[in-house]
C-alpha positions in Angstrom: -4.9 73.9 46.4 -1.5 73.3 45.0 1.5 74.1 46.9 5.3 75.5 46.2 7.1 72.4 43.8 10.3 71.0 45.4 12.9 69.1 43.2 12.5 65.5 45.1 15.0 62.1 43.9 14.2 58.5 43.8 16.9 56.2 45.6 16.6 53.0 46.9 19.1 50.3 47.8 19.2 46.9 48.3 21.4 44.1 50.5 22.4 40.6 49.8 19.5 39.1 52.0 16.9 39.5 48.9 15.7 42.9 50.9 14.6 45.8 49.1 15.0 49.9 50.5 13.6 52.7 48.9 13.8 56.1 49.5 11.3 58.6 47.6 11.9 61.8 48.2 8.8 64.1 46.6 6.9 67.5 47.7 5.4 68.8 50.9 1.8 68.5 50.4 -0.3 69.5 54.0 -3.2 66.0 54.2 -6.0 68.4 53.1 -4.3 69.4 50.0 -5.1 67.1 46.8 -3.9 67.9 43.1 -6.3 68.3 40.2 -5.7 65.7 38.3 -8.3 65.5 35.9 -7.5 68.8 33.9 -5.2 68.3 31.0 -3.6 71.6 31.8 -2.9 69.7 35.0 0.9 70.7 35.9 2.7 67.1 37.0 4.9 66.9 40.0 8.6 66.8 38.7 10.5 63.8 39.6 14.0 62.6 39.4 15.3 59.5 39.4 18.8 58.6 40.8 20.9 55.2 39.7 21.5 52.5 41.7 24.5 50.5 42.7 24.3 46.9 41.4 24.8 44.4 44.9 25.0 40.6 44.8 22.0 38.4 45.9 21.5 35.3 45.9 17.9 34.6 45.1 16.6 33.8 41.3 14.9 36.9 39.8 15.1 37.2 36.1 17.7 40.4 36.6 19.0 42.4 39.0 16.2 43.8 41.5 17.9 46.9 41.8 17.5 47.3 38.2 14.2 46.2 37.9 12.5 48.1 40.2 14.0 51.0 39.1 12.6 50.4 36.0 9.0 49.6 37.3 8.8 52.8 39.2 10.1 54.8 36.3 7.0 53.3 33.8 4.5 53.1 36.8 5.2 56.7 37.5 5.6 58.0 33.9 2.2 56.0 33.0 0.4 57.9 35.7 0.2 61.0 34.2 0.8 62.5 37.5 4.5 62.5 37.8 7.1 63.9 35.3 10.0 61.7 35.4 13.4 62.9 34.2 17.1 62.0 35.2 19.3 61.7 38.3 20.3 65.4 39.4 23.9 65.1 40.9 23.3 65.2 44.2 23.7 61.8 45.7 24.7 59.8 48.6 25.1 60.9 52.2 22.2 63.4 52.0 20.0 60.7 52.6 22.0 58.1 55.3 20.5 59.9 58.3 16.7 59.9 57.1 16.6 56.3 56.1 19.2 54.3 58.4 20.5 51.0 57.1 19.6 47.7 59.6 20.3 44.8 59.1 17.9 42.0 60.5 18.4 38.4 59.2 16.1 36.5 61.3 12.7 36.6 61.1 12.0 36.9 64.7 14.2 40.1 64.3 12.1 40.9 61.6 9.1 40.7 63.6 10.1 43.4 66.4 9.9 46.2 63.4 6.9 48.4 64.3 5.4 51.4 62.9 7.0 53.5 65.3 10.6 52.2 63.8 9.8 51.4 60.2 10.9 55.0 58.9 14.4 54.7 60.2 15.1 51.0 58.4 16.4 51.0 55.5 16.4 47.3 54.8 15.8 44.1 56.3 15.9 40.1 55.8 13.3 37.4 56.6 14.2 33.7 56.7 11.2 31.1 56.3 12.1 27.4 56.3 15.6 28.2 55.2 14.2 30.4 52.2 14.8 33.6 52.1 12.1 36.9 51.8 11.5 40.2 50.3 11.2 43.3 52.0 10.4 46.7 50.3 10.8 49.9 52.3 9.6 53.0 50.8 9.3 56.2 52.0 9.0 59.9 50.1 11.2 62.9 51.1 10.7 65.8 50.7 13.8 67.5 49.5 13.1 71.0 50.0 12.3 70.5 53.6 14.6 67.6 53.9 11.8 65.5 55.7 10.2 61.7 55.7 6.8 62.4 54.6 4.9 59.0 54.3 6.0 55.4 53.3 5.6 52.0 53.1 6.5 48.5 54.1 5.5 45.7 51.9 6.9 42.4 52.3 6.8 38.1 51.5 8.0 35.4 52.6 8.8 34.5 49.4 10.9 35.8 46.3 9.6 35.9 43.1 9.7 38.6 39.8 6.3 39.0 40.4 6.1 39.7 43.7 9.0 42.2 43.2 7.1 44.0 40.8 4.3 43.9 42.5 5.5 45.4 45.6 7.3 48.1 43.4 4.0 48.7 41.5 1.7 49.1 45.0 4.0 52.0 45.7 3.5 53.7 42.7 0.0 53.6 43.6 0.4 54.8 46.8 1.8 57.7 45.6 -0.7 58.5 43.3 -3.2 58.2 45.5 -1.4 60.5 48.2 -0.7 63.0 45.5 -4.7 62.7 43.9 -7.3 61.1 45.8 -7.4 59.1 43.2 -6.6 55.3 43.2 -3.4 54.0 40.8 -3.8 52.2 37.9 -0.6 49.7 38.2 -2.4 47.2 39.9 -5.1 46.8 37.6 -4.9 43.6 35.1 -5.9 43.2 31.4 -8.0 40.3 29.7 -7.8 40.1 25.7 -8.1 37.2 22.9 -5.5 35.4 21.6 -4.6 33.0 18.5 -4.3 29.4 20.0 -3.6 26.7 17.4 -6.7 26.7 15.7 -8.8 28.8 17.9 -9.1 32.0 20.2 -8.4 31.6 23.6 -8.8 34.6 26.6 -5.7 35.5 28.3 -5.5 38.2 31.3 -1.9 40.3 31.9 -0.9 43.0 34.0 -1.5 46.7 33.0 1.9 47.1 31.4 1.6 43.8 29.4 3.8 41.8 31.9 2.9 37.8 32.5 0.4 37.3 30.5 -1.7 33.9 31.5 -4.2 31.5 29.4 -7.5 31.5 30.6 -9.4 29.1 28.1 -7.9 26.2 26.7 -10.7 24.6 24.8 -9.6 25.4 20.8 -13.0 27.2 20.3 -13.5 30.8 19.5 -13.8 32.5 22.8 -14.0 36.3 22.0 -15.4 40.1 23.7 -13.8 39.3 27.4 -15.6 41.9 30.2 -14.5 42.0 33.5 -17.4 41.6 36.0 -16.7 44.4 39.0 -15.6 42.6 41.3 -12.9 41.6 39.0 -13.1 38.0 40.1 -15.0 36.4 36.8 -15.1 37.6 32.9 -18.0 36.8 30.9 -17.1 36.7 26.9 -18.7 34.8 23.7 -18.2 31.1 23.0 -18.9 29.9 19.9 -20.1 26.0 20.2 -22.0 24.4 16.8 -22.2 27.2 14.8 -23.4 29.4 17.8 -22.6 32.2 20.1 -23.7 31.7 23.9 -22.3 34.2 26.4 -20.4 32.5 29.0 -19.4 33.3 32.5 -15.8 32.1 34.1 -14.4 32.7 37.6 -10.8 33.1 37.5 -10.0 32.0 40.7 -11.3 28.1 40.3 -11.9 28.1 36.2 -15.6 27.1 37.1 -17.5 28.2 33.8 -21.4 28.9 33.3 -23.8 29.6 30.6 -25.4 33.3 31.3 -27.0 33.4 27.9 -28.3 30.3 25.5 -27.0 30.0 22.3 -28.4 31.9 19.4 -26.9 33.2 16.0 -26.2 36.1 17.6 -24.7 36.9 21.2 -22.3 39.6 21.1 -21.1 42.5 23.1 -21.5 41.7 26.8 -21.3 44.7 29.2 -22.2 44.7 32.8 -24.6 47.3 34.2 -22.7 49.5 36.7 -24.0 47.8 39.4 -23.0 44.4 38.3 -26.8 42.6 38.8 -27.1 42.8 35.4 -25.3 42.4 31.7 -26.4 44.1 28.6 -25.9 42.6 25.2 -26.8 42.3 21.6 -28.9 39.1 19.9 -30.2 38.2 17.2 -32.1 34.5 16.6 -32.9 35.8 13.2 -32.3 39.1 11.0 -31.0 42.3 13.0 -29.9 42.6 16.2 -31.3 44.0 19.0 -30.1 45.3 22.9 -31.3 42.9 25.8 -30.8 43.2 29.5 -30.5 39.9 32.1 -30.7 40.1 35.5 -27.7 37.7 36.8 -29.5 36.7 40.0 -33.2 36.0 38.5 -32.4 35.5 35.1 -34.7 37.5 33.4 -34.8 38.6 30.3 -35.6 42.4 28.8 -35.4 43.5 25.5 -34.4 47.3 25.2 -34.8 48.1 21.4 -36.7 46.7 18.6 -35.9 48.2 15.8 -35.4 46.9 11.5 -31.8 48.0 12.2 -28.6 46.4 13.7 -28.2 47.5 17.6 -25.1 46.6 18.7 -22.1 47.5 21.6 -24.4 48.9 24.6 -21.6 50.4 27.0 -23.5 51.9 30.1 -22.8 55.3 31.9 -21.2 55.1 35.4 -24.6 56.6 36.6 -26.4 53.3 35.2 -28.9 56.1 34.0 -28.2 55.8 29.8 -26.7 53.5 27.4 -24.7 54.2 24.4 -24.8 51.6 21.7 -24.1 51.5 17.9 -26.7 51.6 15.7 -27.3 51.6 11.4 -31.0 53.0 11.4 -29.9 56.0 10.1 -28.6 54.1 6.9 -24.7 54.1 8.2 -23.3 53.0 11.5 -23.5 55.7 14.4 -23.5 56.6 18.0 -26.8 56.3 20.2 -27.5 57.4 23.6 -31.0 55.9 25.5 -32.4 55.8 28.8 -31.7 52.9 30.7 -34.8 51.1 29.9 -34.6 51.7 26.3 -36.7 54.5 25.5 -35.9 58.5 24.3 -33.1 57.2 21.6 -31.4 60.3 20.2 -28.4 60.1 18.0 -25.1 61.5 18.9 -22.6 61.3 16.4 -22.9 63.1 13.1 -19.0 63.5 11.9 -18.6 60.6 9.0 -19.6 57.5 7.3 -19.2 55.4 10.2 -19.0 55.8 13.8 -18.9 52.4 16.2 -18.3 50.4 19.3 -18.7 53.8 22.1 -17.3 52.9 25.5 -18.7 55.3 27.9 -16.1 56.5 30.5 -15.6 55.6 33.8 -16.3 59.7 35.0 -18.8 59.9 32.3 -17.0 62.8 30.6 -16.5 61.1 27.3 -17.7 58.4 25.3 -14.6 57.2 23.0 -15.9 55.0 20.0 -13.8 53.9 16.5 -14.2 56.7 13.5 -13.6 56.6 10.0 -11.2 58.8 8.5 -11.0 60.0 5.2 -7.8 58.9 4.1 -6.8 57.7 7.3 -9.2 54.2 7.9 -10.3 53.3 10.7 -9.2 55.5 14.3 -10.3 56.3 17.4 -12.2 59.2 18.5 -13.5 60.6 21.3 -16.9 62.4 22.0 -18.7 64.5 24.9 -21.9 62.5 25.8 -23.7 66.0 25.1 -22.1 65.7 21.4 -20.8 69.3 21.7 -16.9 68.5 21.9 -15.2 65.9 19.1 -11.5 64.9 18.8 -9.6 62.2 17.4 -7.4 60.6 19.7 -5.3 58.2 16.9 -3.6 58.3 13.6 -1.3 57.4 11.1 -1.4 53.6 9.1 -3.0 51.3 11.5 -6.6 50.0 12.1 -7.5 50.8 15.5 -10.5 49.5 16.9 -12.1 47.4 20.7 -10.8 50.8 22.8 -11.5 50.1 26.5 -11.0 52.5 29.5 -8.8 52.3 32.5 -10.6 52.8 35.6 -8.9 56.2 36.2 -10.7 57.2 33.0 -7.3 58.3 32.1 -5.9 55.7 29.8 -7.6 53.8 27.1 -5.8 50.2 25.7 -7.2 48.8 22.4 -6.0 47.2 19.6 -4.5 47.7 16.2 -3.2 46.6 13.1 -0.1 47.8 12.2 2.5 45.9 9.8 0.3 43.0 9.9 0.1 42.3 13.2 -2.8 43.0 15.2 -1.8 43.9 18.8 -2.0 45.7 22.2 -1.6 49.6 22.8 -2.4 51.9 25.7 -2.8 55.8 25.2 -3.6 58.6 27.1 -7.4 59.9 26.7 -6.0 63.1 25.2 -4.7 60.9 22.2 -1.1 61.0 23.7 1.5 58.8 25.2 1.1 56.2 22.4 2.5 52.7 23.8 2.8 49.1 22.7 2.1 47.0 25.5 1.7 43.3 24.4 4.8 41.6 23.5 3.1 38.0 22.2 1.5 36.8 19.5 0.4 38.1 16.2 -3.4 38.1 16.7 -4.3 39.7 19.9 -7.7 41.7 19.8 -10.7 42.5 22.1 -8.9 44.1 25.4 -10.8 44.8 28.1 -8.8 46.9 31.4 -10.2 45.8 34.6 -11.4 47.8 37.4 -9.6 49.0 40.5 -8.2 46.2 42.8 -11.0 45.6 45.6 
């Protein structure tokens, strides 16, 4: 059930104690109501946002905080697909001094005495830790049309940091997705993709919006296909060591590494079964490849196809009952759908010469995969798992290829070539909202979006 649309403002301000205030004005909703947001006829909730008045501050963040939350929230809330962002209406200033008062606190034990009863009255506050100074975010959404608090926030550290700022301004925009959906924001999640090192390929993870990215293997070998493991605290990935590929595991956390699959000619492709006691891959000792399964815990092996052909890029659905893969035992490379445990193969793609890498999404409506396009090369397109709806989601000069799904099943990030660079892009799964997100490097390739924070 969707309700009567207020006009709602974004303002937030900040004081010289490193503190940050916000104050999110958006629509009534009553706790049982929850928008549709899955429809792409979906109507977004119009949002404005108002400037901010620069302050001084004496802690080291790249640029004003003012500014760069501003900023965050603007992307975070545009990316979501939920919210149409647009500019500052007029109205400004006092409307808003008697919902969100402006205290003061300086001392942490001050800091301390804030409770939930009190939170929605402060507008900003201080912490001091060891003669260092903390953050604290306030956030709360108004509705204007009513001219009420409805819900908010307080985040805060005891430390001061760029990314702490953004992640504090990021966790909101997720909160307000969530309110506004049911459905869990994506601005939290990460994304792990190979980059050119010296001489070899190394894995790297960023944020969702290509922020920070960090090294993860520093070995100058070809490390290549990162998957995040469900949990999101590991990736498993191919290493290439003598002239062979073993499929490697590698906890994030501590950098401990393990060897999940020997070493063959062939080890490509690693997905993890849905619920994450297995992964699914493609080997090959000799000639064609073919889909295996391993248990993680027991460490057996199952072979899911045997076929003359090349089987390639299983990708699971969320109901762990069928597997897509790619396949060229029709005579060119297509689309394949099995059961689970590799029997009643049917084909599903038909449309052109070549048809690849499917990643099945995370609702199980769609099944995006890289087509080739007369006159176009090599795109992405998306398919219904029933085959019966088809639709090319990119185009233009480029090579698009590796598309991975965000968790919301909403966004897709993959890579392309474009002006001789191979890098980074994240669109809409409606084939809109084109964005380049990487912002190093001239190589990067194989992205993989994590899953929701736990």
């Amino acid at each position: 059930m969707m309700k009567t649309l207020h006009h709602h403002i974004v303002r937030f301000t900040l004081c010289t104690s490193c503190v940050l205030s916000l104050v999110f004005p958006s629509l009534l909703l009553g706790e049982e109501a929850i928008l549709e947001a899955t429809r792409s006829e979906f109507q977004k909730i119009p949002i404005w946002v108002m400037e901010f008045s620069p302050v001084q501050q004496k802690q080291k963040i790249s640029e004003q905080p003012h500014t760069q939350v501003r900023s965050i929230l603007k992307d975070d809330l545009t990316r979501s697909q939920v919210f149409a962002v647009t500019i500052s209406p007029s109205t400004k200033g006092e409307f808003f001094e008697n919902k969100c008062v402006s205290l003061s606190p300086t001392l942490e034990s001050d800091f301390q005495k804030v409770t939930v009863s009190t939170w929605g009255r402060l507008g900003m506050g201080g912490t001091k830790n060891g003669g260092g100074e903390g953050l604290i975010f306030d956030a709360c959404a108004f509705d204007l049309g009513h001219q009420d608090v409805l819900t908010g926030k307080r985040y805060f550290s005891l430390k001061t940091s760029d990314a702490l700022l953004r992640l504090m301004a990021h966790r909101w925009a997720d909160e307000l997705v969530y309110r506004y959906t049911g459905e869990q924001g994506i601005a939290r999640t990460k994304i792990a993709f190979v980059g050119e090192k010296d001489n070899g390929r190394e894995l790297f993870v960023m944020d969702y919006d290509g922020y920070d990215p960090q090294q993860v293997t520093a070995d100058g070998y070809l490390n290549l296909m990162p998957t995040w493991a469900p949990d999101r605290k590991s990736l498993i990935y191919t290493a290439y060591r003598d002239r062979k590929q073993q499929i490697m595991r590698r906890e994030l956390a501590t950098g401990r590494e393990e060897v999940l699959v020997s070493p063959a000619s062939l080890n490509i492709t690693t997905t993890f079964a849905p619920d994450g006691k297995s992964i699914t891959y493609a080997r090959a000792q000799e000639g064609n490849s073919d889909i295996y399964q391993v248990e993680l815990d027991s460490g057996s092996h199952k072979q899911l196809t045997s076929h003359h052909s090349a089987d390639l890029s299983p990708s699971w659905s969320p109901d762990g009952r069928h597997l897509a893969f790619t396949s060229d035992r029709g005579g060119r490379p297509q689309i394949y759908i099995m059961d689970a445990e590799g029997s009643n193969v049917r084909r599903l793609t038909y449309d052109g010469d070549y048809n690849a890498a499917p990643a099945w999404s995370p609702k199980g409506d769609w099944i995006v995969y890289v087509c080739r396009i007369p006159g176009e090369g090599f795109k992405l397109c998306r398919i219904s798992p029933d085959g019966g709806e088809r639709r090319q989601l990119t185009s233009g000069k480029s090579i698009d290829d590796s598309p991975s799904w965000a968790p919301n099943g909403r966004h897709l990030v993959f890579s392309s070539i474009r002006r001789g660079e191979s890098q980074l892009y994240i669109i809409t799964n409606e084939g809109v909202g084109l964005e380049k997100i990487s912002s190093v490097g001239t190589h990067l390739s194989s992205p993989s979006w994590s899953p929701f924070q736990p």
